[in-house]
Structures are given as C-alpha cells and as structure tokens.
N, CA, C and O atoms as a GROMACS GRO file, in nm:
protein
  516
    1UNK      N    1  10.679  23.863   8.867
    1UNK     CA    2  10.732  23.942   8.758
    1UNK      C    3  10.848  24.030   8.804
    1UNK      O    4  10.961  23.999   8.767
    2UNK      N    5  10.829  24.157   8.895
    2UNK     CA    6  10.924  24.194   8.950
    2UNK      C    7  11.030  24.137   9.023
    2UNK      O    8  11.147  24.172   9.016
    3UNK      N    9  10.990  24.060   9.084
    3UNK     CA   10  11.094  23.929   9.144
    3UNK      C   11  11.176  23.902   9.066
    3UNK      O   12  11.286  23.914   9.119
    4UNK      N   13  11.183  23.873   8.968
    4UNK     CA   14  11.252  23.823   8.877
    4UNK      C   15  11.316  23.926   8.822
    4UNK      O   16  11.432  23.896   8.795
    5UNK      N   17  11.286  24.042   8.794
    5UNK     CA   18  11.408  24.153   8.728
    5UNK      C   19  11.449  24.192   8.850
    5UNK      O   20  11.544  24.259   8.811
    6UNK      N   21  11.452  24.202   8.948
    6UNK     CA   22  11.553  24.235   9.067
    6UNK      C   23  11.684  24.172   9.054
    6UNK      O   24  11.791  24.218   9.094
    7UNK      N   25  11.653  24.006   8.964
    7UNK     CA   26  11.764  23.920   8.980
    7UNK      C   27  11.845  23.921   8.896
    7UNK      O   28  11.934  23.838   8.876
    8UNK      N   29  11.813  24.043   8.821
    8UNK     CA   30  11.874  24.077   8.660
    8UNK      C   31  11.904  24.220   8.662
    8UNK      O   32  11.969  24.260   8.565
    9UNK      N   33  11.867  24.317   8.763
    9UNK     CA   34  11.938  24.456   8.799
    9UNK      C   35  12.084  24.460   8.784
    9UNK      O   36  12.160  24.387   8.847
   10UNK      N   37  12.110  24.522   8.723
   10UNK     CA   38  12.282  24.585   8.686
   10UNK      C   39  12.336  24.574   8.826
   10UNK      O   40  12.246  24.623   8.895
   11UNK      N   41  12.420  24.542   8.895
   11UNK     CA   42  12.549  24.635   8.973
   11UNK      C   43  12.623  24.720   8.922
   11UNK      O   44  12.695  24.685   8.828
   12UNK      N   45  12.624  24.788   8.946
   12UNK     CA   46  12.661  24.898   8.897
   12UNK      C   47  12.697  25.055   9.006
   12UNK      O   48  12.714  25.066   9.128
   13UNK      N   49  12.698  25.170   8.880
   13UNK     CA   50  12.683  25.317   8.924
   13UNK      C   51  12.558  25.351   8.941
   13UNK      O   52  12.462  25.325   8.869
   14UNK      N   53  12.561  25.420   9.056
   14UNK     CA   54  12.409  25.479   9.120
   14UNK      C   55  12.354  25.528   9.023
   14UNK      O   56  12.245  25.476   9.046
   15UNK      N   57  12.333  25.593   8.919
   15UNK     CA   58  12.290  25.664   8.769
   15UNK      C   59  12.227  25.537   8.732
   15UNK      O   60  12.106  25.519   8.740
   16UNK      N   61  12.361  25.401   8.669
   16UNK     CA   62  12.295  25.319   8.648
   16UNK      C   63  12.166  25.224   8.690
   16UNK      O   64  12.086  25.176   8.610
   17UNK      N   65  12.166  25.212   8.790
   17UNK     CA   66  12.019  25.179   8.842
   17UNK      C   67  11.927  25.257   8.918
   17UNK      O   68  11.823  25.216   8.970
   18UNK      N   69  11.982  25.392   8.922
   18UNK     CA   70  11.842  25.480   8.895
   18UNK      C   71  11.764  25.497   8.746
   18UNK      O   72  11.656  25.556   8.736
   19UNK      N   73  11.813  25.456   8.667
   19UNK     CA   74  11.793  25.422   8.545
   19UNK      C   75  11.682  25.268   8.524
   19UNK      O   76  11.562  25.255   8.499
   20UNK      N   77  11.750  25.208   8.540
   20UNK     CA   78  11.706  25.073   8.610
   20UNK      C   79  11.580  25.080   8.670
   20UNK      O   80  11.472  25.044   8.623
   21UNK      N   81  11.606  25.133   8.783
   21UNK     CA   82  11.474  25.161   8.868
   21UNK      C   83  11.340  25.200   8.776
   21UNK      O   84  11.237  25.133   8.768
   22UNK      N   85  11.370  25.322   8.711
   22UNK     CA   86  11.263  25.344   8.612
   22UNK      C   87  11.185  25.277   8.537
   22UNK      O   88  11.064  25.282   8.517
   23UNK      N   89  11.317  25.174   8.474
   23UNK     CA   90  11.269  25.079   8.413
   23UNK      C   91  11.178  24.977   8.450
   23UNK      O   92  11.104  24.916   8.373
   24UNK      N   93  11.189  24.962   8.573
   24UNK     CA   94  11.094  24.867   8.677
   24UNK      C   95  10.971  24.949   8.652
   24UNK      O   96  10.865  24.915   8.599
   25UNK      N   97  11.016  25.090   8.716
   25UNK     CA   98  10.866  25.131   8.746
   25UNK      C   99  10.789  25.130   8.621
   25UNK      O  100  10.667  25.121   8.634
   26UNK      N  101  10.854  25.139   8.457
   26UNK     CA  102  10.774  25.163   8.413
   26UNK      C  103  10.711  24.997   8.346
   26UNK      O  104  10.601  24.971   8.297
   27UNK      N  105  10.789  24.939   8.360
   27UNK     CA  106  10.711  24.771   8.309
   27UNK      C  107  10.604  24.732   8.378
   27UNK      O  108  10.512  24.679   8.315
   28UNK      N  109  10.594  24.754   8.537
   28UNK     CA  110  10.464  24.765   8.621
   28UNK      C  111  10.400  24.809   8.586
   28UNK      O  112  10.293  24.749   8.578
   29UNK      N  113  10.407  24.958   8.534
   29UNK     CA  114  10.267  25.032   8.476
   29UNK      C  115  10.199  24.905   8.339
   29UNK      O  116  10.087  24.855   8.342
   30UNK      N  117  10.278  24.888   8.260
   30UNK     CA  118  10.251  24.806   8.134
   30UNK      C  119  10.176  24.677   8.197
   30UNK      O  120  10.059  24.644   8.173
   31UNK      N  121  10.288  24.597   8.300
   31UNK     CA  122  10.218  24.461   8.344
   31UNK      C  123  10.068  24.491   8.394
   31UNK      O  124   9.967  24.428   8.362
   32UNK      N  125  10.079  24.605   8.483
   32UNK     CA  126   9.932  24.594   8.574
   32UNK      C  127   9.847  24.655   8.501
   32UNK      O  128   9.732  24.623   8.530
   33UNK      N  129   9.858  24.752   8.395
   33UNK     CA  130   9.777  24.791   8.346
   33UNK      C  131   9.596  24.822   8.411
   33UNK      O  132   9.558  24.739   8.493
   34UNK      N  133   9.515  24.916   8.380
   34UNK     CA  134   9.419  24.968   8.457
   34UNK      C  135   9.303  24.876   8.512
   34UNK      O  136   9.214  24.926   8.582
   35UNK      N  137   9.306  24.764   8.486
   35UNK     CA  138   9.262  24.646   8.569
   35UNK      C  139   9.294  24.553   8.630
   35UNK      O  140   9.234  24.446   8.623
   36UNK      N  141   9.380  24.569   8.692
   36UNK     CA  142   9.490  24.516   8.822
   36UNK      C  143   9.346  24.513   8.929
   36UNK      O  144   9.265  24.596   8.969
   37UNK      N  145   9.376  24.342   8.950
   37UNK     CA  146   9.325  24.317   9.065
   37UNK      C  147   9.412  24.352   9.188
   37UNK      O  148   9.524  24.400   9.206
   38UNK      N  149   9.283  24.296   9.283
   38UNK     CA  150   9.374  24.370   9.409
   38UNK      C  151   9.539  24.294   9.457
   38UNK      O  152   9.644  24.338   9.503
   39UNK      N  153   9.483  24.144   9.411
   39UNK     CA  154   9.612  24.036   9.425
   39UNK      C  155   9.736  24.104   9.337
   39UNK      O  156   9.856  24.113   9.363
   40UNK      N  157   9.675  24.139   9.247
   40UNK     CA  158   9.831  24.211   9.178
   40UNK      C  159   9.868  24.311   9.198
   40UNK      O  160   9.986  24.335   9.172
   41UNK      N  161   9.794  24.399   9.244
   41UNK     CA  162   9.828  24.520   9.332
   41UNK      C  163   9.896  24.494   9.444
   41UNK      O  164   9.987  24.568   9.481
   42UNK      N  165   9.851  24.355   9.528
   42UNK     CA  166   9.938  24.359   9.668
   42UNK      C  167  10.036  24.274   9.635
   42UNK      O  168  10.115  24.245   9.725
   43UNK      N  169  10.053  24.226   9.526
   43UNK     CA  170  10.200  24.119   9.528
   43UNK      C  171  10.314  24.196   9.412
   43UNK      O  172  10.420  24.146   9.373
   44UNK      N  173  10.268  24.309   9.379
   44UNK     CA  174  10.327  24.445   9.299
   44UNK      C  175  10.431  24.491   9.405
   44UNK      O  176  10.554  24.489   9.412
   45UNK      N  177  10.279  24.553   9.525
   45UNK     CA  178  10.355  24.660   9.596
   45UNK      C  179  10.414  24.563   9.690
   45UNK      O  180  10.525  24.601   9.727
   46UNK      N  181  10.386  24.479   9.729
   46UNK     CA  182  10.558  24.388   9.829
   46UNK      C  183  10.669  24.387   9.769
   46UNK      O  184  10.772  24.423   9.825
   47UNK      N  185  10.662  24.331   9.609
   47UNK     CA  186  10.774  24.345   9.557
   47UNK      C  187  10.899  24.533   9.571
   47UNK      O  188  11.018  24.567   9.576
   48UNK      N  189  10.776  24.585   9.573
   48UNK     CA  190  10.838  24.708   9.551
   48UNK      C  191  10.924  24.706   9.688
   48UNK      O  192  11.046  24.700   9.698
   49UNK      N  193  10.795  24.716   9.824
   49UNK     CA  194  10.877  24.732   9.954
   49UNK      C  195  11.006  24.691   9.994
   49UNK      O  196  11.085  24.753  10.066
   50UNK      N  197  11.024  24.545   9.923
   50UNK     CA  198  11.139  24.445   9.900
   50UNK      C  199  11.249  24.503   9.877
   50UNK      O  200  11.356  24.492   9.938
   51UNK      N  201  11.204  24.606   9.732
   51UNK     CA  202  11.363  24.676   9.684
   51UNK      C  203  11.345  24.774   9.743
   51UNK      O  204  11.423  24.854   9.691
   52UNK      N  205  11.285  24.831   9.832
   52UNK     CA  206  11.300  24.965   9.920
   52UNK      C  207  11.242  25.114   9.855
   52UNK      O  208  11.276  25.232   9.861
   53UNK      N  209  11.125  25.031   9.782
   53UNK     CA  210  11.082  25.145   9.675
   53UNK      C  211  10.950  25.180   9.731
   53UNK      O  212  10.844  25.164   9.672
   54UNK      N  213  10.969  25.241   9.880
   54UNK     CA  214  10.852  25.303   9.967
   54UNK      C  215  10.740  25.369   9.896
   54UNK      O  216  10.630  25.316   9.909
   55UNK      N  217  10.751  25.471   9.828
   55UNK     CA  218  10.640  25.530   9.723
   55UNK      C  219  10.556  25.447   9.655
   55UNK      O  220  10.433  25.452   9.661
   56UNK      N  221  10.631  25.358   9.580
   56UNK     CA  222  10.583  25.302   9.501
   56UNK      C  223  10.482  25.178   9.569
   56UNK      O  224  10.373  25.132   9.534
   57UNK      N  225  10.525  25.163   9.623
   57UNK     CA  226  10.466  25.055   9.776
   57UNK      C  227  10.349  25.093   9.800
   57UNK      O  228  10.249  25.025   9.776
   58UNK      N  229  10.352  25.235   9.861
   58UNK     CA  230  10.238  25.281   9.919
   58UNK      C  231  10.149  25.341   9.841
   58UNK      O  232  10.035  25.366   9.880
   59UNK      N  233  10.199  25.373   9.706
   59UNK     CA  234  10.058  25.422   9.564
   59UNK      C  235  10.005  25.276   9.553
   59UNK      O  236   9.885  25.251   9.547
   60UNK      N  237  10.117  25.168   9.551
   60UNK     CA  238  10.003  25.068   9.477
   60UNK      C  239   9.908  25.008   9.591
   60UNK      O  240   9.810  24.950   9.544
   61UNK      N  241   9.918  25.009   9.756
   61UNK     CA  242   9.866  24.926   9.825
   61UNK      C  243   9.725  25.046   9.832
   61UNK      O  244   9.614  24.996   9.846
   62UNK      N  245   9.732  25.151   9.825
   62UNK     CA  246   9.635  25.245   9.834
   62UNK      C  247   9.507  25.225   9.700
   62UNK      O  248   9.384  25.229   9.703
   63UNK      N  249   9.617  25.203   9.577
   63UNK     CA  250   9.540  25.151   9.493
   63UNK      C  251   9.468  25.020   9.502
   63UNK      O  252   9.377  25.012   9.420
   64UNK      N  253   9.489  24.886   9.599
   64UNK     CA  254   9.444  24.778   9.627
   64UNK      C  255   9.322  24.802   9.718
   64UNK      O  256   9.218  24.736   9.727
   65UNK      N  257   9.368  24.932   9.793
   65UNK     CA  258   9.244  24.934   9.915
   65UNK      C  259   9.126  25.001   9.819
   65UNK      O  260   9.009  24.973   9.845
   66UNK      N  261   9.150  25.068   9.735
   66UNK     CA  262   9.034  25.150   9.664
   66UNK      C  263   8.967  25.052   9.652
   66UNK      O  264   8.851  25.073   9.688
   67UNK      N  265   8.995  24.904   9.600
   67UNK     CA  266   8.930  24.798   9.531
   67UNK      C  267   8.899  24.707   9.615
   67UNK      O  268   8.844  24.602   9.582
   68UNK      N  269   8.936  24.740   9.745
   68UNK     CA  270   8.887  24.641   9.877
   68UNK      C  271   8.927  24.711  10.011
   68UNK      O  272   9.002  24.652  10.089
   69UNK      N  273   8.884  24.818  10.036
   69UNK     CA  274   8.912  24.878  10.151
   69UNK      C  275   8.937  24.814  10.316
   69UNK      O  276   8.996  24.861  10.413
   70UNK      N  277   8.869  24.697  10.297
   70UNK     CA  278   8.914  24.573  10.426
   70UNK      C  279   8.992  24.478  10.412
   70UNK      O  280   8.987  24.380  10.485
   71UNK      N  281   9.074  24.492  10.318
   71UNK     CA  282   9.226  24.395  10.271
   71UNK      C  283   9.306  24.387  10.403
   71UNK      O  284   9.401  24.464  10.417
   72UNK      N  285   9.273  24.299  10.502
   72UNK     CA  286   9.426  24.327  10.596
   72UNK      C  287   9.530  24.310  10.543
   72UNK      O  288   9.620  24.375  10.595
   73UNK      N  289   9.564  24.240  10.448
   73UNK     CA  290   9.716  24.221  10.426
   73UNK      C  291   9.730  24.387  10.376
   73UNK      O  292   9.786  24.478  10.439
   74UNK      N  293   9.683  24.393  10.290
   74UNK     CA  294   9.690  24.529  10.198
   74UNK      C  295   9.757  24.610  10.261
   74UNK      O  296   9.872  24.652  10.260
   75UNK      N  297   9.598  24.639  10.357
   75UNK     CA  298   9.667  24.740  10.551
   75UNK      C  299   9.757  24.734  10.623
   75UNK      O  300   9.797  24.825  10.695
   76UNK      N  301   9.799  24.631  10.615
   76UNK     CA  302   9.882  24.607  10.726
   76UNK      C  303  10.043  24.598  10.578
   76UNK      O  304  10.136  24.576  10.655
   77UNK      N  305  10.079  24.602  10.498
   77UNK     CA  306  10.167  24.610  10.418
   77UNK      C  307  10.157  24.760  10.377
   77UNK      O  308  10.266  24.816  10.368
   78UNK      N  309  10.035  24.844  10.346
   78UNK     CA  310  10.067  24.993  10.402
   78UNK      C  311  10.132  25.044  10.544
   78UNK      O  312  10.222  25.126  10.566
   79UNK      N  313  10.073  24.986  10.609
   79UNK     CA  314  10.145  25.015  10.738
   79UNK      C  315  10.290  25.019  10.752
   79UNK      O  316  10.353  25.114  10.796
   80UNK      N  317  10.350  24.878  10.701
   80UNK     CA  318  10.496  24.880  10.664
   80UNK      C  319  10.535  24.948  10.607
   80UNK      O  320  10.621  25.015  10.665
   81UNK      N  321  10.516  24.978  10.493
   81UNK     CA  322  10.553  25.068  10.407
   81UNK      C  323  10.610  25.195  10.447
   81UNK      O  324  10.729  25.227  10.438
   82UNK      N  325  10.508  25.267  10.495
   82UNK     CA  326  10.506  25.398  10.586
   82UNK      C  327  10.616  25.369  10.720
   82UNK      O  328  10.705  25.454  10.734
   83UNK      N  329  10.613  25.286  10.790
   83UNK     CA  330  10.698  25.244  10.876
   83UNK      C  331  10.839  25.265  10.802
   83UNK      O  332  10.926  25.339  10.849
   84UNK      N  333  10.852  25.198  10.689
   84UNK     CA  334  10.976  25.206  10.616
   84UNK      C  335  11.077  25.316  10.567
   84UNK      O  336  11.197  25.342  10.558
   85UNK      N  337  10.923  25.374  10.538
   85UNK     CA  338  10.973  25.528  10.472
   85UNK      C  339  10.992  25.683  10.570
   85UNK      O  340  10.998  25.803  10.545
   86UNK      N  341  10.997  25.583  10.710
   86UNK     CA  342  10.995  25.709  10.858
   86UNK      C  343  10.882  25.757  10.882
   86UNK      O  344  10.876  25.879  10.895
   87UNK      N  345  10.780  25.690  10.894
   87UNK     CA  346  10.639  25.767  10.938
   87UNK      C  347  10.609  25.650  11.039
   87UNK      O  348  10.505  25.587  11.021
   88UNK      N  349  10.658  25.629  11.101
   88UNK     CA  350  10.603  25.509  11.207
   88UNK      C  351  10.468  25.560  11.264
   88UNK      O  352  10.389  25.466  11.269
   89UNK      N  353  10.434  25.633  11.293
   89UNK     CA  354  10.323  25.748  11.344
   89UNK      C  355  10.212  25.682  11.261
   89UNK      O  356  10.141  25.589  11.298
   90UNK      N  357  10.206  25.766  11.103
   90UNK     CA  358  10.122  25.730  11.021
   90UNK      C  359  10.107  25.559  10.988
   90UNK      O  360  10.012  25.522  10.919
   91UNK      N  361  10.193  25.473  11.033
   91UNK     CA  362  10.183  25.309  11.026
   91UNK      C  363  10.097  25.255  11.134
   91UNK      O  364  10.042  25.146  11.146
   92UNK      N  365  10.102  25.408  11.242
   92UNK     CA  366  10.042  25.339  11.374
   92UNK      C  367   9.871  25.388  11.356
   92UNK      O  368   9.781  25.339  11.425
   93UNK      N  369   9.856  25.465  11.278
   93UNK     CA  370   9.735  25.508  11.287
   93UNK      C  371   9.652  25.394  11.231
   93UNK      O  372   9.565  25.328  11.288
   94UNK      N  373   9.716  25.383  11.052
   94UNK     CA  374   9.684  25.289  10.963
   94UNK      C  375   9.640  25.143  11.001
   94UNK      O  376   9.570  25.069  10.932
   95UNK      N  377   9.687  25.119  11.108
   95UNK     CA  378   9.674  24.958  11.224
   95UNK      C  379   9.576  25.004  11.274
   95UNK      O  380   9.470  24.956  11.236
   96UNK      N  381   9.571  25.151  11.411
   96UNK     CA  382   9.447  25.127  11.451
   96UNK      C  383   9.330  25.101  11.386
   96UNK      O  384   9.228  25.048  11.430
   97UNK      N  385   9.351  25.136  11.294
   97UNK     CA  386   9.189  25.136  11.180
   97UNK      C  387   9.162  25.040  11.173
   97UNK      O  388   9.040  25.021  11.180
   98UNK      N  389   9.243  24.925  11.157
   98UNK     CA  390   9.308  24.807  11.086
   98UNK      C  391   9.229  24.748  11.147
   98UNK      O  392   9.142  24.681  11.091
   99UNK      N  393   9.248  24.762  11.355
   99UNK     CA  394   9.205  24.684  11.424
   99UNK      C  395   9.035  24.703  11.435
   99UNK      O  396   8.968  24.607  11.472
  100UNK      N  397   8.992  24.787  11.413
  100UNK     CA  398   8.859  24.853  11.410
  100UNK      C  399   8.785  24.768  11.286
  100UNK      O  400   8.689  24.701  11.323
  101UNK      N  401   8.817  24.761  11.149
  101UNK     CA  402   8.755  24.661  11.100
  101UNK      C  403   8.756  24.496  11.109
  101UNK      O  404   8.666  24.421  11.071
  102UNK      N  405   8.869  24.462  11.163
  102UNK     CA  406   8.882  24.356  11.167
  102UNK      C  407   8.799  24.251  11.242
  102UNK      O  408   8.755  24.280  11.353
  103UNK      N  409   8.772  24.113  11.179
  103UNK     CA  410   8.632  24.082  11.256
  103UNK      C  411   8.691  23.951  11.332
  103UNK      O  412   8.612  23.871  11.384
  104UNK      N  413   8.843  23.929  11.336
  104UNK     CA  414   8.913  23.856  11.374
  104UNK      C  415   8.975  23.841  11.505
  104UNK      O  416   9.067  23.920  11.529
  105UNK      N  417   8.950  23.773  11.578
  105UNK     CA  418   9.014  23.867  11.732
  105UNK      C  419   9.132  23.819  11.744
  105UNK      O  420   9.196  23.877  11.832
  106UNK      N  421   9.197  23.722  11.682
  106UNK     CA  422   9.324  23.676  11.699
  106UNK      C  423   9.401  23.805  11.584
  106UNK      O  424   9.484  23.893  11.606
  107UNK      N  425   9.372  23.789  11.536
  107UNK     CA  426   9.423  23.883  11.376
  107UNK      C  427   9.473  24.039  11.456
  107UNK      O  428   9.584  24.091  11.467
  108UNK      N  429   9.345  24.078  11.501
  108UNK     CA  430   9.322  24.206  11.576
  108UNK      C  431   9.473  24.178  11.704
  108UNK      O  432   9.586  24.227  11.707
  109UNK      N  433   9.416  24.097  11.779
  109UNK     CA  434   9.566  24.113  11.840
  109UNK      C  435   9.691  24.072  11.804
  109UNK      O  436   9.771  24.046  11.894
  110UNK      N  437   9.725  24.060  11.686
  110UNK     CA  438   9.837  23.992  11.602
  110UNK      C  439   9.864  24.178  11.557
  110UNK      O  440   9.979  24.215  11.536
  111UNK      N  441   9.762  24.264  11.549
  111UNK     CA  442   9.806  24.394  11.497
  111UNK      C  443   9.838  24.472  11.593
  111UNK      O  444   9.930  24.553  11.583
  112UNK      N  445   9.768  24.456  11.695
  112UNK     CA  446   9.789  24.510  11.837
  112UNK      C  447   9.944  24.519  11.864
  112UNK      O  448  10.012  24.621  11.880
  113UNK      N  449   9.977  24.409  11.865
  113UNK     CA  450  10.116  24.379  11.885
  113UNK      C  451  10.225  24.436  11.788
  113UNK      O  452  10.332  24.483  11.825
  114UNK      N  453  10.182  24.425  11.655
  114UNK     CA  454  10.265  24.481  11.574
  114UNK      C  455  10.290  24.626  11.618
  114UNK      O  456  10.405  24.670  11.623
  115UNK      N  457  10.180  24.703  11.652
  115UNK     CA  458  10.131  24.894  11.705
  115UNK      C  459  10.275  24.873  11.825
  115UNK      O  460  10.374  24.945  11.823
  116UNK      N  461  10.254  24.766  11.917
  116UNK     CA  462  10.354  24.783  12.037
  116UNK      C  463  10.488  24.780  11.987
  116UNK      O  464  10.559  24.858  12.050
  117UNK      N  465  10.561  24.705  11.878
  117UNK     CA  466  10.670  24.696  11.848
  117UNK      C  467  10.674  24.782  11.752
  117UNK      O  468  10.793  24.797  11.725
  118UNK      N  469  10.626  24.832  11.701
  118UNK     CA  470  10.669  25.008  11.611
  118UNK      C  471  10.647  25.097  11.670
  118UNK      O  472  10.695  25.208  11.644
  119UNK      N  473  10.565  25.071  11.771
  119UNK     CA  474  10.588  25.200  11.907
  119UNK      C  475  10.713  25.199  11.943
  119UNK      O  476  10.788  25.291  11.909
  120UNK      N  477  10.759  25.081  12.029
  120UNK     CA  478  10.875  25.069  12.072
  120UNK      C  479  11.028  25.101  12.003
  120UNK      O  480  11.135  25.132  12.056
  121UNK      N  481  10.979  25.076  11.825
  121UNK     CA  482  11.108  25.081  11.765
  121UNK      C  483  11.151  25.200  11.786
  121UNK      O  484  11.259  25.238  11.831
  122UNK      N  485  10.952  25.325  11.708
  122UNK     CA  486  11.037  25.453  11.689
  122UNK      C  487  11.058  25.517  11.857
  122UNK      O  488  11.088  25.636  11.858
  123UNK      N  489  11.052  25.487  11.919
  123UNK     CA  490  11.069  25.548  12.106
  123UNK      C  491  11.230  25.484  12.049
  123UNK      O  492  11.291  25.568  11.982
  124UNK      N  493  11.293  25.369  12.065
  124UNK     CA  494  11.427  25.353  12.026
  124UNK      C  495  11.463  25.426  11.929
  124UNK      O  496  11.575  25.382  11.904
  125UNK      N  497  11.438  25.526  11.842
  125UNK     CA  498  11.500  25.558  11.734
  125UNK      C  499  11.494  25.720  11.733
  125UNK      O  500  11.551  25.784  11.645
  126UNK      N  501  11.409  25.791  11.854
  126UNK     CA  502  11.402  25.892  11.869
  126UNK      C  503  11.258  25.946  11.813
  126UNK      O  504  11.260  26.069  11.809
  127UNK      N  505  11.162  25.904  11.778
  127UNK     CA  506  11.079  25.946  11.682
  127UNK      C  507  10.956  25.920  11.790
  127UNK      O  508  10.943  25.822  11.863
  128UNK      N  509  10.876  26.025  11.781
  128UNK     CA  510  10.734  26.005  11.838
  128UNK      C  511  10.604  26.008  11.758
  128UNK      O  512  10.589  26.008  11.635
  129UNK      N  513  10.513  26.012  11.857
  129UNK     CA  514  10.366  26.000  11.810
  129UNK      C  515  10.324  26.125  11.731
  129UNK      O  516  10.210  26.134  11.686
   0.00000   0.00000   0.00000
C-alpha cells in the first residue's frame, strides 16, 4: 500500500511533501486500523523506514512486538530503525535481547554480527556506547 504512494509523492517544495507526508501518515492509520496484524504492522513500518520516517517505524514495530514480543524480524527492524534515527546504542541493546530470546543459533549469530558492525559504524562516526 505504502509502496505504492511513495511512487506517486509530489517532487516538489519541502512544505509540499511535508504535507504529503501527513497524508501517508494519515491513510496508514485508516489502512491498519485497530486490528492490524503483526504482518501489517511489520510490512507498514519497513515501508516507513524506506522513506526515512524513523518515528513512525519505530511506533509501528513496537506496536507489532506488543502482539508478538519474539518477532525477530520485528526486533531486529526496531533495531534499524533506532540505528537510523542516531541511537546506535539503543539498536545495540534491542539485539542483545534479540539474541537472548532467540532459539536459533545461526540467527543468534547472524545478530551478533549485525551488534559488531553498528558497533563499528558508530566508533566510525564518533558515537559511543
């Protein structure tokens, strides 16, 4: 759904698609309406991450975990999120947890690794623990 009005966003003046933007946010509220599974909650908030709409990202993946608190994708697309929006810190915490439920040991070190390369980014970017 959102996919598809991204491809129909104005170019334009910054006004104009902060305008725009709204408009997104508010057709989501309408589409997902208060029984949004978790699948539409997590294929909501990617879309959002996509257009760089960090907030919105991280209300809806929070809202997915309410409804499945062991979602790795979920978790681990919060994690990004937060990563996105300058909290690499809080992305790194969100993983360890990640790895703590996970009953996967390949999975678990597939997150492991992710923790080392957002360590590494924010150490490149000036930003610590």
């Amino acid at each position: 759904f959102l996919a598809g009005l991204r491809e129909i966003l104005p170019v334009g003046k910054e006004e104009d698609l902060s305008g725009t933007m709204k408009d997104v946010r508010d057709a989501e509220k309408d589409f997902l309406g208060e029984n949004a599974s978790v699948d539409e909650l997590y294929d909501t908030a990617i879309s959002n991450l996509t257009m760089g709409m960090f907030t919105e990202a991280i209300s809806l993946f929070n809202k997915a975990l309410e409804l499945d608190d062991s979602n790795i994708p979920c978790i681990t697309g919060l994690a990004e999120a937060w990563e996105k929006a300058g909290k690499p810190e809080k992305s790194v915490e969100i993983l360890e947890n990640a790895i703590k439920i996970s009953e996967d040991k390949e999975q678990a070190s597939e997150i492991r690794k992710l923790i080392k390369k957002i360590q590494k980014s924010a150490g490149d970017t000036g930003k610590t623990e």
